[in-house]
C-alpha positions in Angstrom: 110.9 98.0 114.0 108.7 95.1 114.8 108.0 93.4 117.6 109.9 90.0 117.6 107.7 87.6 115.3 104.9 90.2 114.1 104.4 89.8 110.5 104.8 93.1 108.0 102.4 92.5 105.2 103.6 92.0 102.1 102.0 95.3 99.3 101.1 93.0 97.2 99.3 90.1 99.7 96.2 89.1 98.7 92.8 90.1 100.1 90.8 87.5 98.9 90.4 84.6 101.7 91.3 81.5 100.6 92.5 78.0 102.2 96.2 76.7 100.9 95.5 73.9 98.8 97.5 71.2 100.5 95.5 68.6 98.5 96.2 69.8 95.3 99.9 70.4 96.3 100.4 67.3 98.2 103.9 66.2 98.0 104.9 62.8 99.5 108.7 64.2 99.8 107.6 66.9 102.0 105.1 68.1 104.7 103.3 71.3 103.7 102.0 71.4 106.9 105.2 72.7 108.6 105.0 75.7 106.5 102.7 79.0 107.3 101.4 80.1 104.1 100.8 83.5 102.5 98.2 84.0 99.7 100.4 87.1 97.2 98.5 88.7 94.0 100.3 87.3 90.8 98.9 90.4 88.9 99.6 92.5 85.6 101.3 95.9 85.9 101.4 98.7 83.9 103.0 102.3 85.1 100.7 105.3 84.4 104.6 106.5 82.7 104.5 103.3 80.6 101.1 104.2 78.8 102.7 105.5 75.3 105.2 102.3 75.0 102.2 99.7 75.9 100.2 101.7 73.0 97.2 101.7 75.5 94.7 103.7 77.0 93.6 104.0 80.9 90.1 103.2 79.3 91.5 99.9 77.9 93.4 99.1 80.7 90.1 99.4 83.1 87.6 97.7 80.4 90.1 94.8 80.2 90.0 94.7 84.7 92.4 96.4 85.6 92.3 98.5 88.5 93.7 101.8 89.6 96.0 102.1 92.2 98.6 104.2 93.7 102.0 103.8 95.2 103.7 106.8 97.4 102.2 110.1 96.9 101.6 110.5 93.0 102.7 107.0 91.4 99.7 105.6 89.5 99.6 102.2 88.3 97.6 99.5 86.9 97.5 95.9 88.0 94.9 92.9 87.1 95.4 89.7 89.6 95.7 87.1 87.4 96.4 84.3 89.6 97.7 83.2 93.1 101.4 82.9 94.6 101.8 81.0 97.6 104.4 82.0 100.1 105.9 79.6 102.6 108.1 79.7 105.7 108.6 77.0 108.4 106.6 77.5 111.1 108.0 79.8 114.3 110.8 80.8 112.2 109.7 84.3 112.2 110.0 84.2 116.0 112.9 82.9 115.8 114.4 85.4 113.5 112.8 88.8 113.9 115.9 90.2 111.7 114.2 88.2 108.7 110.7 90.1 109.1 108.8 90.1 105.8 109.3 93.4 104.1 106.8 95.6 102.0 107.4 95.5 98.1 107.8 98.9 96.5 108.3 98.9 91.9 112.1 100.1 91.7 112.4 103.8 90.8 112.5 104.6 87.1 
């Protein structure tokens, strides 16, 4: 368990450093500012299993950007970030909470 209000990372959270864009997402109904913001990978999958229904190759997959990865001990996948999700909570609402910690994001099983 976590320590009250430390942050799991998210599998899937970004590694690119970016600023939220409050002035492109400027809202005069709300304040953006209240919320702390997490830059997530929207990304492409494909399973290493799922190869003969997608009717591609690993070969394809990479010259196209994707990039290899693994999950667990032998799960290989494919994934190409195609874009940016933003995710918001209130500020010191994790602290208040620790029982609603972010958790990692694992593919269901097949």
């Amino acid at each position: 368990m976590n320590a009250e209000g430390e942050k799991k990372s998210f599998v899937w959270e970004s590694t690119l450093e970016k600023a939220f864009p409050y002035d492109k997402l400027a809202c005069p109904l709300y304040d953006l500012e209240q919320f702390e913001w997490i830059l997530a990978d929207d990304a492409n999958i494909v399973f290493e299993d799922d190869l003969d229904i997608e009717e591609t190759t690993v070969e394809e997959l990479i010259a196209d950007g994707f990039e290899r990865k693994t999950q667990g001990e032998n799960e290989i996948y494919y994934t190409q970030r195609v874009g940016d999700i933003w995710i918001g909570r209130l500020k010191g609402k994790l602290a208040e909470d620790p029982e609603n910690i972010i958790q990692p994001y694992f593919a269901p099983p097949k």
